[in-house]
N, C-alpha and C positions, 0 to 999 in steps of 0.2 A: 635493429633491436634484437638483443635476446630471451626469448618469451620462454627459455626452459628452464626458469626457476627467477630470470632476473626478474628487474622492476620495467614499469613504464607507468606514466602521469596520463589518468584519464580525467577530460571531464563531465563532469556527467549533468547533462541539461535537459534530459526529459523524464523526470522522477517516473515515468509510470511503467519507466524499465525495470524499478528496484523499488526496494524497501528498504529503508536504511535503519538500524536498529537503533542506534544514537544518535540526536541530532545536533548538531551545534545551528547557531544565528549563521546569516549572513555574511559573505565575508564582498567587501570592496574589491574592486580591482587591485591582483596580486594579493590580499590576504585572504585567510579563512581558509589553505590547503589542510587537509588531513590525512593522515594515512591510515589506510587499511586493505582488505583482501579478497580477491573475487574469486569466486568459483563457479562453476553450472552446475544447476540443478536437475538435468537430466537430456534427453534426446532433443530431438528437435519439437515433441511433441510435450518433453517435461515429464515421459510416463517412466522413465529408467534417471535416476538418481545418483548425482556424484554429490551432491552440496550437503547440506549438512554440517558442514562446517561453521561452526558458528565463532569456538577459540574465546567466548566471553572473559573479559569485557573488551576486546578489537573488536573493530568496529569489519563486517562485512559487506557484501551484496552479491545476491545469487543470484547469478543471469541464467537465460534461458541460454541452451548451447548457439542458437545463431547469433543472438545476443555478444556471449562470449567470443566468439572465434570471429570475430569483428575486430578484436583486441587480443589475442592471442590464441596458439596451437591447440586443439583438441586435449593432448596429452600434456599441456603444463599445467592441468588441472586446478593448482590455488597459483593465485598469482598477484605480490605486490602493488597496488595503485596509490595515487594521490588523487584526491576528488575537494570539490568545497560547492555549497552549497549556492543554487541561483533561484530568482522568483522565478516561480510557474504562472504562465498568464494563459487560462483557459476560455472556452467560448462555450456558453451556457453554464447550468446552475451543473450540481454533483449528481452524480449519475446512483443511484444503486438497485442493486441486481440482486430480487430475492431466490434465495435456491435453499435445496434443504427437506424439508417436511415438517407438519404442523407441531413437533412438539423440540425442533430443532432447527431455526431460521439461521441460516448464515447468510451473511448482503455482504456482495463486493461493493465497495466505494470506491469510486474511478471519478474525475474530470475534477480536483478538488485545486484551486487556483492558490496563490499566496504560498503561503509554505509548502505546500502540497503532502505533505507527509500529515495523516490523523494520528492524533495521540488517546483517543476515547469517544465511544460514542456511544449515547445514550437514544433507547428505544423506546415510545410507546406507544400501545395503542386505543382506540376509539372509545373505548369501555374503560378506562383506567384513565386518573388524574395526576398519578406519577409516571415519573419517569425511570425505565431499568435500564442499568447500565450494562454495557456488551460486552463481550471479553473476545480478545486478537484472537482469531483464528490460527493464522498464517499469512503473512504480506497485510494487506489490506482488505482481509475475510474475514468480519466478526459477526460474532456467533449470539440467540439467545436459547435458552432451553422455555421457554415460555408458549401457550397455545396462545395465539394470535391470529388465527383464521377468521375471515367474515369479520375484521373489523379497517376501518383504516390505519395509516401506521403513520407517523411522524417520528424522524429523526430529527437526534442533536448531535453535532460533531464538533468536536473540540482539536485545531490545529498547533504544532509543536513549537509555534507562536503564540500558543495561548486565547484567542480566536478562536471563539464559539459560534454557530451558527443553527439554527435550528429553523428544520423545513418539515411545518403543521402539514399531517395527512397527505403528504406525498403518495402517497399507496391507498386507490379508493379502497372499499368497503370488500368489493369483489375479485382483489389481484389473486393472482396465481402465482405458484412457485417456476422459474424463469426468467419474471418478466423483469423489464429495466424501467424505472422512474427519476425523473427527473427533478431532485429540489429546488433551493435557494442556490445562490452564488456568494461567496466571497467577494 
């Protein structure tokens, strides 16, 4: 194979490599290929930057550099694939991970089964009877600008199947910025 500008067909079965910015359904055996373009998003640690590439509306994924060179050279930097989508079957409920500070909550969502890709999710907490919605950080980092300290927190997530899920006070009264909780499951 030649990885210095050619193509090569990946596929990719562990969503929690990527983020895929568009999703299509499901595709059967031999359908549902698509094409689009990979690049790294920096060293091995992700702290130096080649990706960026986004090229909207092409469809992307930024790997991390080990990620990448799993699949092609350092220096062919963007490079052609074909991918299609498969179920994620995960073990336990979603994972999320609050970081941030109190007037700037960002939560990784990690272990999410089914589609595996979130398409929105909605926040709230302990002292409030609605719900606010979050807005994508970066990958699967969403953000609220709301003080939400010293209460619990429940999320709702909504999969690119359409697939809602909502896990009541997942985060006691007294979490801490860090920590991982774990909700409902698909």
């Amino acid at each position: 194979m030649d990885f210095n500008g050619g193509s090569f067909n990946v596929v990719v079965m562990v969503m929690t490599l990527v983020s895929v910015a568009v999703v299509k359904g499901y595709g059967e055996e031999g359908e549902g290929w698509e094409n689009a373009h990979a690049t790294f998003y920096g060293g091995g640690d992700a702290s130096v930057t080649m990706g960026g590439w986004c090229n909207s509306p092409q469809q992307h994924f930024d790997l991390s550099q080990p990620v990448f060179q799993n699949s092609a050279q350092y220096k062919a930097g963007i490079v052609s694939v074909s991918y299609r989508r498969v179920a994620c079957n995960r073990n336990g409920g979603i994972r999320f991970t609050i970081n941030g500070h109190s007037y700037f909550n960002l939560v990784l969502i990690t272990n999410v089964s089914g589609a595996g890709d979130v398409q929105a999710v909605a926040i709230k907490g302990s002292r409030s009877t609605a719900w606010q919605a979050m807005s994508r950080n970066w990958g699967q980092n969403w953000q609220s600008n709301s003080y939400l300290d010293d209460q619990s927190l429940s999320f709702m997530v909504t999969t690119s199947d359409g697939r809602q899920l909502v896990s009541n006070n997942v985060a006691p009264p007294n979490w801490s910025f860090g920590q991982t909780f774990t909700g409902s499951r698909f």
